[in-house]
Structure formats: C-alpha cells, structure tokens
TIVO-2410 file (N, C-alpha, C; in nm, 3 decimals):
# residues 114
REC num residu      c1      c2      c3 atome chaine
REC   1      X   9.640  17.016   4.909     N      A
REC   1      X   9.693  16.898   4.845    CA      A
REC   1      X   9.773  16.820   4.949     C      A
REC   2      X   9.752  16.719   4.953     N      A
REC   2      X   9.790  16.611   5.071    CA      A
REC   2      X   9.939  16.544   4.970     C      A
REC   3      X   9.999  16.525   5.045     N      A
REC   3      X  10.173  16.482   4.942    CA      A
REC   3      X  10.239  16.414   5.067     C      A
REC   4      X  10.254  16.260   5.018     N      A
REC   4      X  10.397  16.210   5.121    CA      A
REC   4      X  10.553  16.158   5.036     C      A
REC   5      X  10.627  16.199   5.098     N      A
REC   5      X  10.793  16.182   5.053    CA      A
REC   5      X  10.812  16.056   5.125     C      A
REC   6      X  10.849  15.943   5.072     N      A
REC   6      X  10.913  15.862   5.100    CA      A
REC   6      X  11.051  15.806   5.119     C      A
REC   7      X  11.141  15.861   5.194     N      A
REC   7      X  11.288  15.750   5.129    CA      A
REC   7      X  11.371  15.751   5.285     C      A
REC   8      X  11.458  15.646   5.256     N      A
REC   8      X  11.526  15.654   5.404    CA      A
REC   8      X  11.628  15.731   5.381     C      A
REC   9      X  11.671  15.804   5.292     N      A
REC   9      X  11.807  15.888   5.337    CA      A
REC   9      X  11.743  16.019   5.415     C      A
REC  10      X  11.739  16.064   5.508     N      A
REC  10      X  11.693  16.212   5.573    CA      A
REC  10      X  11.728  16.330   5.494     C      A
REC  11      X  11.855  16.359   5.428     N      A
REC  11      X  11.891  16.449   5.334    CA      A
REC  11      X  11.775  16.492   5.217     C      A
REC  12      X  11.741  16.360   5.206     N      A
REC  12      X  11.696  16.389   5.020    CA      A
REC  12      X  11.535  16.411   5.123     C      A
REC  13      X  11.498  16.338   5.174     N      A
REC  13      X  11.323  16.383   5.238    CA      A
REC  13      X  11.341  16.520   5.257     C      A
REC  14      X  11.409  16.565   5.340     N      A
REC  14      X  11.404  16.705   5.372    CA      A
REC  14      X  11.426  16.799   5.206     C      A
REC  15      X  11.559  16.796   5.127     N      A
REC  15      X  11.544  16.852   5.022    CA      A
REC  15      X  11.377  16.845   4.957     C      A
REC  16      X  11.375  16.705   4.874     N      A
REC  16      X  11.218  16.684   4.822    CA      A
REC  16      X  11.085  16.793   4.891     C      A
REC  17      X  11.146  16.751   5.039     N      A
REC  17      X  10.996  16.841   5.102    CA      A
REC  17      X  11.038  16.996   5.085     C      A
REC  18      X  11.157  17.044   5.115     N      A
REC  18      X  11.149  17.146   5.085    CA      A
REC  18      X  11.131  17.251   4.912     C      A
REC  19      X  11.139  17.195   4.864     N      A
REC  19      X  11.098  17.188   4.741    CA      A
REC  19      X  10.931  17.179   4.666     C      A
REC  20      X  10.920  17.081   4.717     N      A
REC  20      X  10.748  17.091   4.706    CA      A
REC  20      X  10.721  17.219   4.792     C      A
REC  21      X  10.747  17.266   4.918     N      A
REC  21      X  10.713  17.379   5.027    CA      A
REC  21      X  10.735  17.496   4.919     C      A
REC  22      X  10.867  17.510   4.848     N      A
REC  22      X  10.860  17.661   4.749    CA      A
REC  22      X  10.807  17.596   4.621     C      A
REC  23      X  10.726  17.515   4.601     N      A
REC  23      X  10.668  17.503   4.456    CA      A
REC  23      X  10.498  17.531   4.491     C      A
REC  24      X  10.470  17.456   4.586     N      A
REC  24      X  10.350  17.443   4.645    CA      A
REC  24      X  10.317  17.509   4.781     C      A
REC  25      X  10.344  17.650   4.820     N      A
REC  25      X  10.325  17.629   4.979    CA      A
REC  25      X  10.145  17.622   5.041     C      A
REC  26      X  10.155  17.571   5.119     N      A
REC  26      X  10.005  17.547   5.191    CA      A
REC  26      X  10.018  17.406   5.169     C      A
REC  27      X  10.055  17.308   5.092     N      A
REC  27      X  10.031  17.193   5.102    CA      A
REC  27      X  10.085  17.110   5.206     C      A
REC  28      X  10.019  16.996   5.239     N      A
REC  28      X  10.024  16.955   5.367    CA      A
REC  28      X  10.103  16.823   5.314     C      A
REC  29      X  10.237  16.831   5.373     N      A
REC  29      X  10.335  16.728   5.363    CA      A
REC  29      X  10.375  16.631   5.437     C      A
REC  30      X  10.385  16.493   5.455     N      A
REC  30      X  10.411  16.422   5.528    CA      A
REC  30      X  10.546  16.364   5.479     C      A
REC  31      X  10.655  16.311   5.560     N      A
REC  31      X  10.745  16.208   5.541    CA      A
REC  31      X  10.745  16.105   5.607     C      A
REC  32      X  10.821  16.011   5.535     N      A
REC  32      X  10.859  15.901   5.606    CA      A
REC  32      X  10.950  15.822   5.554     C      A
REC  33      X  11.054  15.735   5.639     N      A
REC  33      X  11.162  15.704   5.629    CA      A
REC  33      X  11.139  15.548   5.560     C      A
REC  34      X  11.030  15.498   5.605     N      A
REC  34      X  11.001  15.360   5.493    CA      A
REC  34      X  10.897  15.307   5.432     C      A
REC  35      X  10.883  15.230   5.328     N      A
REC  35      X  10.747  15.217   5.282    CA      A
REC  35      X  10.677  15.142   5.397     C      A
REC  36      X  10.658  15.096   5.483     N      A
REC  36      X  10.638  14.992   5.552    CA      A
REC  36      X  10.519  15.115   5.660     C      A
REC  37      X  10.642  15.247   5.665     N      A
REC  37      X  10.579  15.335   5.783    CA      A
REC  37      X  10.428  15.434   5.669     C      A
REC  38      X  10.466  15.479   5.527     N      A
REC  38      X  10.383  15.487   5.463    CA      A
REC  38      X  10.187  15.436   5.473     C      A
REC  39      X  10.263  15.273   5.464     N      A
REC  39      X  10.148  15.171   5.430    CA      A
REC  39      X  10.081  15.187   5.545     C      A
REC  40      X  10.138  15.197   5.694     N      A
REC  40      X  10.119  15.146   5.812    CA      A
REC  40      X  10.008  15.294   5.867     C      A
REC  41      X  10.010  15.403   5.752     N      A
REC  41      X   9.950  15.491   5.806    CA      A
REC  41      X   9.816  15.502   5.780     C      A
REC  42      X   9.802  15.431   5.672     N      A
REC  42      X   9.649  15.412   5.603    CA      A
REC  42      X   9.606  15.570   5.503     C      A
REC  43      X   9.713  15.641   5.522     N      A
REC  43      X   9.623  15.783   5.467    CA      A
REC  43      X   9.622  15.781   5.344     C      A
REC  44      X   9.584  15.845   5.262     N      A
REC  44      X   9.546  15.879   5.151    CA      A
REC  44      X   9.576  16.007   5.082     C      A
REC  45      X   9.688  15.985   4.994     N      A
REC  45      X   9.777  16.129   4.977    CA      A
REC  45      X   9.757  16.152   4.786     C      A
REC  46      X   9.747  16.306   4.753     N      A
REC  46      X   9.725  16.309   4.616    CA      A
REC  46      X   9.873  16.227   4.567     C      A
REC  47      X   9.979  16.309   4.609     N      A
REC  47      X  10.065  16.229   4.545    CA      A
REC  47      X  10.147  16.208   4.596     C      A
REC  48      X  10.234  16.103   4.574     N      A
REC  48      X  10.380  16.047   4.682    CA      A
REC  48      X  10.488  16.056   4.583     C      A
REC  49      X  10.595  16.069   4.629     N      A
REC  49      X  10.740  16.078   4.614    CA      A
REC  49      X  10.802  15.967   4.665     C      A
REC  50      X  10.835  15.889   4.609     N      A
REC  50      X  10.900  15.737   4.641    CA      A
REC  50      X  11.018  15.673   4.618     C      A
REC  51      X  11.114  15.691   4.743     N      A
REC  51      X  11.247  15.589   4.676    CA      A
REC  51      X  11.202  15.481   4.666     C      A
REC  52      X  11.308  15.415   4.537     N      A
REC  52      X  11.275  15.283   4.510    CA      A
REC  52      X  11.372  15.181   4.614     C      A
REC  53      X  11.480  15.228   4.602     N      A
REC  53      X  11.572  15.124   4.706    CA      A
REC  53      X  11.551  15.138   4.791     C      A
REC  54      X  11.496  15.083   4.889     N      A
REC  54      X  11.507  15.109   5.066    CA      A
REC  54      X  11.464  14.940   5.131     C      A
REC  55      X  11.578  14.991   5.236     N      A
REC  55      X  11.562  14.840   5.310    CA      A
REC  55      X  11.400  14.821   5.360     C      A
REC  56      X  11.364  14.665   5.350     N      A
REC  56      X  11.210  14.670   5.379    CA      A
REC  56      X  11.128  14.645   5.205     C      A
REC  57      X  11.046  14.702   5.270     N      A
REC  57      X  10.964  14.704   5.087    CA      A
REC  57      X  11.024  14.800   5.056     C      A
REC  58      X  11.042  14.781   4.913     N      A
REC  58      X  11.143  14.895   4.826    CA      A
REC  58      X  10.992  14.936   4.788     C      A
REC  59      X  11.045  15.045   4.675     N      A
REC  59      X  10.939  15.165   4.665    CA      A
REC  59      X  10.847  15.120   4.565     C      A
REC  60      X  10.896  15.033   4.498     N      A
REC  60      X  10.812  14.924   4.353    CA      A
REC  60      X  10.698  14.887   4.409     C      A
REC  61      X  10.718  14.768   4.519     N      A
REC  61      X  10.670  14.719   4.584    CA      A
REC  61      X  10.538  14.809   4.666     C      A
REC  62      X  10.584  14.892   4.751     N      A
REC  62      X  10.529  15.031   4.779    CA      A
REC  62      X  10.374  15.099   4.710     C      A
REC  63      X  10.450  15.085   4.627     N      A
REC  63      X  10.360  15.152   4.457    CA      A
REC  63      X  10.259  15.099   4.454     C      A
REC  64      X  10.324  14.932   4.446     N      A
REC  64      X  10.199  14.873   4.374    CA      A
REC  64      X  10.055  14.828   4.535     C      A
REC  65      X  10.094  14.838   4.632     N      A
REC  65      X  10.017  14.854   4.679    CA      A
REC  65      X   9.918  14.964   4.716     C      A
REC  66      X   9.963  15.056   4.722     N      A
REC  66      X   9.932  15.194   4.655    CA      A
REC  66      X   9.850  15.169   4.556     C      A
REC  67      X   9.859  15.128   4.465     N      A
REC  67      X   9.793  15.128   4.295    CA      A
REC  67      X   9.651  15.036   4.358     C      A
REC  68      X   9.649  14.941   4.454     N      A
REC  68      X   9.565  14.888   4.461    CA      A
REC  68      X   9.484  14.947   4.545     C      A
REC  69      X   9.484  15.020   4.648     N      A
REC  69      X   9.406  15.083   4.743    CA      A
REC  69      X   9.390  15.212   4.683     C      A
REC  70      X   9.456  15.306   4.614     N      A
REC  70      X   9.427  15.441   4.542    CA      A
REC  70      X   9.493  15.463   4.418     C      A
REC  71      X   9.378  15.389   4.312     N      A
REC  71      X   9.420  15.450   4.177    CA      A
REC  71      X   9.447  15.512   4.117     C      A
REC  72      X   9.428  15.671   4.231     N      A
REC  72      X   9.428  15.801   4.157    CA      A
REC  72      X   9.552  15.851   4.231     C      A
REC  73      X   9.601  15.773   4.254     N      A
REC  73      X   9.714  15.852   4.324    CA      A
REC  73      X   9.869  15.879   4.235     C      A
REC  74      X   9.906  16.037   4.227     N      A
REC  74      X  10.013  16.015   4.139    CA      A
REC  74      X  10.134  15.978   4.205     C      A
REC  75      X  10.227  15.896   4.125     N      A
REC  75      X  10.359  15.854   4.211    CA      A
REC  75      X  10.465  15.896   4.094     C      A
REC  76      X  10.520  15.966   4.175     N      A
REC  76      X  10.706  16.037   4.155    CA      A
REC  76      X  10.760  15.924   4.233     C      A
REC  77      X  10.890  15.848   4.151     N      A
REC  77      X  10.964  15.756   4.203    CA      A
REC  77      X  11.099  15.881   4.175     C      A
REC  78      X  11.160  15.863   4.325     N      A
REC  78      X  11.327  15.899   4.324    CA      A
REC  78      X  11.426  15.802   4.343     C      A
REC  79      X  11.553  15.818   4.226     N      A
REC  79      X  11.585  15.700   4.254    CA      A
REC  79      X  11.748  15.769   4.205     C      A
REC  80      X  11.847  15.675   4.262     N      A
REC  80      X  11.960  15.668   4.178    CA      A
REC  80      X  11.987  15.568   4.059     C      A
REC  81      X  11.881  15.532   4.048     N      A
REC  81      X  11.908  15.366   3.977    CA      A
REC  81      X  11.858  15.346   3.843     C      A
REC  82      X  11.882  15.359   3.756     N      A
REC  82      X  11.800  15.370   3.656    CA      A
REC  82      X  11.748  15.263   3.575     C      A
REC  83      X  11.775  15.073   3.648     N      A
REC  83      X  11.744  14.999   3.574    CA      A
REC  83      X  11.566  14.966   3.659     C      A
REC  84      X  11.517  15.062   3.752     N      A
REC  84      X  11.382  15.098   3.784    CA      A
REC  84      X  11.283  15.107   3.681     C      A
REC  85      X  11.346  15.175   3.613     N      A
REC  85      X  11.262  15.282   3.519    CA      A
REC  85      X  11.151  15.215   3.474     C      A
REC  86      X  11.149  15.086   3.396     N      A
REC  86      X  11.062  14.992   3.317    CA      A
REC  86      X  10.929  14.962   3.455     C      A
REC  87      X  10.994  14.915   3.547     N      A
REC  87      X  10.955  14.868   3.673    CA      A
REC  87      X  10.827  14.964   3.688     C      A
REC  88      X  10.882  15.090   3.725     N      A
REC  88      X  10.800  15.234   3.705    CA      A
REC  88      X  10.717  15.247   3.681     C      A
REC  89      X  10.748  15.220   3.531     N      A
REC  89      X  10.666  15.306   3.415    CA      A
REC  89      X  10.523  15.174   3.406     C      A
REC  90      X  10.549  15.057   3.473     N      A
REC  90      X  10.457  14.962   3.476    CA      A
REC  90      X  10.331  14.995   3.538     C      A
REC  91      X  10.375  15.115   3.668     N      A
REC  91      X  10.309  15.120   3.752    CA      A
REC  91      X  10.227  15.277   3.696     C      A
REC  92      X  10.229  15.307   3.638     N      A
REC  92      X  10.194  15.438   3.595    CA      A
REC  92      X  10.246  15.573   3.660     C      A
REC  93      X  10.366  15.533   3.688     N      A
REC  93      X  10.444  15.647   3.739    CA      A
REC  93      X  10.436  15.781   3.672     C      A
REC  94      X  10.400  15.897   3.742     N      A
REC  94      X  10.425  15.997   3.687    CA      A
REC  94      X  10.527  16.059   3.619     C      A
REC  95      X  10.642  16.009   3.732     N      A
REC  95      X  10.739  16.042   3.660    CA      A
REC  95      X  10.862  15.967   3.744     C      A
REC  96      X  10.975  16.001   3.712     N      A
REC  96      X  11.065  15.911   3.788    CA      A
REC  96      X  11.229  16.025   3.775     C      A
REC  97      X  11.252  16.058   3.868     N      A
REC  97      X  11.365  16.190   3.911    CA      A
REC  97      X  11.468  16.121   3.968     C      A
REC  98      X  11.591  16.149   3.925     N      A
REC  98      X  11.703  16.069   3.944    CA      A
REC  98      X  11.808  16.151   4.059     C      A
REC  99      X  11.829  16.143   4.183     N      A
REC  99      X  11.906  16.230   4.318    CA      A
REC  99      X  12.018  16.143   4.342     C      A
REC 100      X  12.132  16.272   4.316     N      A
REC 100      X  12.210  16.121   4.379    CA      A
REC 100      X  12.246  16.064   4.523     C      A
REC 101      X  12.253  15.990   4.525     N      A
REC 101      X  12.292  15.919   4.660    CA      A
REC 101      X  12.371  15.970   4.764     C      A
REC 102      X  12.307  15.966   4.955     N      A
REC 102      X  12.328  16.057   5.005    CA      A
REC 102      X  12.325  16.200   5.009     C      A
REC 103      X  12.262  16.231   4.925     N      A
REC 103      X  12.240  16.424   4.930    CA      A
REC 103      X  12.305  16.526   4.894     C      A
REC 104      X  12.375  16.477   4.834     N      A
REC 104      X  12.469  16.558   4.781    CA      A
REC 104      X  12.424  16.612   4.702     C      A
REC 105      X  12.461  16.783   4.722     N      A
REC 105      X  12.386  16.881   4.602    CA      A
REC 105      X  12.267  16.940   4.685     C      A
REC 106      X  12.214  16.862   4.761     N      A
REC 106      X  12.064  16.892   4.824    CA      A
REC 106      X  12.082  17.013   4.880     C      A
REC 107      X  11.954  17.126   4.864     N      A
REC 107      X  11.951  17.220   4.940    CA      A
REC 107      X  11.906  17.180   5.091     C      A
REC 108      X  11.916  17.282   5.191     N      A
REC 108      X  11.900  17.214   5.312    CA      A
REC 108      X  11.745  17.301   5.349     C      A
REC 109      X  11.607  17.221   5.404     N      A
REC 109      X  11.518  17.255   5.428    CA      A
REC 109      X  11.484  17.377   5.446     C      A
REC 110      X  11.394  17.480   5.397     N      A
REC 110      X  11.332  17.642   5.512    CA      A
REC 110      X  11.246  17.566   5.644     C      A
REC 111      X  11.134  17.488   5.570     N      A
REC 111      X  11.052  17.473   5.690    CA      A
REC 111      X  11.033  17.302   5.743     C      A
REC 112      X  11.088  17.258   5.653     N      A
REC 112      X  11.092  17.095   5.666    CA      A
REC 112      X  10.980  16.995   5.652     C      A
REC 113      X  10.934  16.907   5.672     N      A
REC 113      X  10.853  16.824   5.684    CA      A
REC 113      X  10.752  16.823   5.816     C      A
REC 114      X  10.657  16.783   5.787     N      A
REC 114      X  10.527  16.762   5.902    CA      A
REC 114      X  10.568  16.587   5.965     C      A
***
C-alpha cells in the first residue's frame, strides 16, 4: 500500500507516519512538508493524510487536485480546525482527524518516514 503524509509541522508527519508503520507495517510511506512538494511528485498513492492549513496550497486545495488526477484515492484530512470539515466532506474525505497544533501529545517515530 503506497500512503503519503502531508503537513508542514515535522512533529505530527513523523507521529502520523509512525502510526500508520504500527498499524500497517510493510507499507511504503512517503512524506512531505507541502502540498506543492506532494503535487510536484506526480506519484500516485492509495491514500494521503493531509493538513489542511499550510502555507502554499492548503490541503483543500491539495485534495481537490488530487480528486482530479486520482479518483480513487482515499484522503484523511488532519487538521486543528474544525470549520474545514464541510470543505472536506465536499471532497469525499474519508475522514478528517483533529491533532493539535505543534505536536503535542505526539509519540516520537520507531522508524520514521521514507
């Protein structure tokens, strides 16, 4: 299973990835710090993990290009924000997980991100 984490805080990518690593291990994880570096990669991932706030294209934005190049792709939006949600749920978000800001709480990686 191909999976990319999106968000610019480094805390929460590393938590997220490590997390998917003990839910899923063998799956092949990518991060990245903005939607911009996402888009810019061309790949094609089952599912992404997406902050919505981030300087640049926010993660909405993100999505919906996403939605247009791979329909089948599921999207987890992370967010602190919860007036997203509608925004989201437009996009056929899978689901939408609320972290709070800066990392706090976050466990700290076993094996980290690819």
């Amino acid at each position: 299973m191909d999976i990319a984490v999106v968000d610019d805080e480094k805390a929460i990518r590393e938590h997220i990835c490590a997390l998917i690593e003990e839910q899923k291990p063998g799956s092949r994880i990518e991060a990245y710090s903005t939607g911009e570096e996402l888009l810019a990669s061309g790949k094609r991932f089952d599912i992404v993990f997406l902050d919505i706030q981030m300087d640049g294209i926010n993660g909405i934005e993100v999505a919906r290009n996403l939605r247009q190049r791979q329909e089948d792709t599921v999207l987890i939006f992370i967010t602190g924000i919860k007036e997203y949600v509608f925004d989201a749920l437009d996009l056929y978000a899978f689901h939408e997980h609320e972290i709070p800001r800066g990392g706090e709480g976050c466990a700290r990686p076993k094996n980290g991100c690819r």
